[in-house]
N, C-alpha and C positions, 0 to 999 in steps of 0.2 A: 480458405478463409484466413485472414491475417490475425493475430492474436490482439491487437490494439494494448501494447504495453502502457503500465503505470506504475507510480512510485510504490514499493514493496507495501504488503501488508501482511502481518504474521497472527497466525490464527492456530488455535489448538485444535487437533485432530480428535479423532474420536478415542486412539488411541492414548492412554495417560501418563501423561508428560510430554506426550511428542508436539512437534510446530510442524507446522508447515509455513511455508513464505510465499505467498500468490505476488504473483511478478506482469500480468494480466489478465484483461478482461475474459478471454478463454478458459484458462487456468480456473479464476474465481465461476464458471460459469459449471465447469467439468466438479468442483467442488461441491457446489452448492447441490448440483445432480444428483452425487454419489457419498457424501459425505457431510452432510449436514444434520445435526442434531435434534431438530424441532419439525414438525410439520408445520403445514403453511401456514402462512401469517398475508397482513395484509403486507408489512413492511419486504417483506422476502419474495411475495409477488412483485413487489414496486422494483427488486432488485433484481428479479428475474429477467422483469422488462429491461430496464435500462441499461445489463449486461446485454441482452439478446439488440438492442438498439446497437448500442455501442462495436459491437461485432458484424452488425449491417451497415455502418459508416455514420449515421443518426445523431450519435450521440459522442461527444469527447470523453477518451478514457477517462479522466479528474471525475466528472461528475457517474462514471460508473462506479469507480472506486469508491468515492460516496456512499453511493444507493449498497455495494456490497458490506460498507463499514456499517453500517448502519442496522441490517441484515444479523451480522456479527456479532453487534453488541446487544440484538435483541436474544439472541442464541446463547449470550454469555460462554463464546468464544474467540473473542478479541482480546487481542493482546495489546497493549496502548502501546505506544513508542516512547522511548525514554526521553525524558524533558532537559532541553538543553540550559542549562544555568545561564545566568549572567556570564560576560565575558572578564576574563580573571585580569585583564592586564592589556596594556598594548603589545599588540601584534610586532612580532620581530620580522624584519623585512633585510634579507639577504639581496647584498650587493656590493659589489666589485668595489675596492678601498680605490683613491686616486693616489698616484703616485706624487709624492711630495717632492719638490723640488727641494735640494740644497743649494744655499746660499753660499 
């Protein structure tokens, strides 16, 4: 069975203070299994399925990753990902000086 990777998601363990970082659709599925904090919910079924899709080819990782955020934050243990600011400046852009002729 292939793991159907997705963009990281970090979630708190049962353990306190610890993360963990699910990196795919497996991962998030073996979690949800053996470590998850709440019993079932409606939303946590809907994430059950769409990981268990997602690992039968069904479903595109993005939208499992979803149904597992989702899952998370009903759990209140999701970790947000830190919000990227405004861009400070223009971008410096390395490249090769030309050589100046002398006159």
């Amino acid at each position: 069975m292939e793991e159907r990777h997705f963009k990281e998601v970090r979630i708190m363990t049962s353990h306190p203070g610890r993360m963990r970082v699910v990196t795919s659709a497996l991962q998030a599925a073996e979690m949800i299994l053996t470590d998850w904090p709440i019993e079932e919910t409606e939303i946590l079924t809907a994430a059950k399925h769409a990981l268990l899709s997602c690992l039968e080819g069904n479903l595109s990782p993005g939208s499992a990753r979803f149904a597992f955020i989702q899952a998370a934050k009903e759990a209140g243990n999701y970790v947000d990902e830190p919000e990227r600011g405004p861009p400070t400046g223009k971008a410096f852009r390395w490249r090769k000086l030309k050589a100046q002729r002398r006159a």
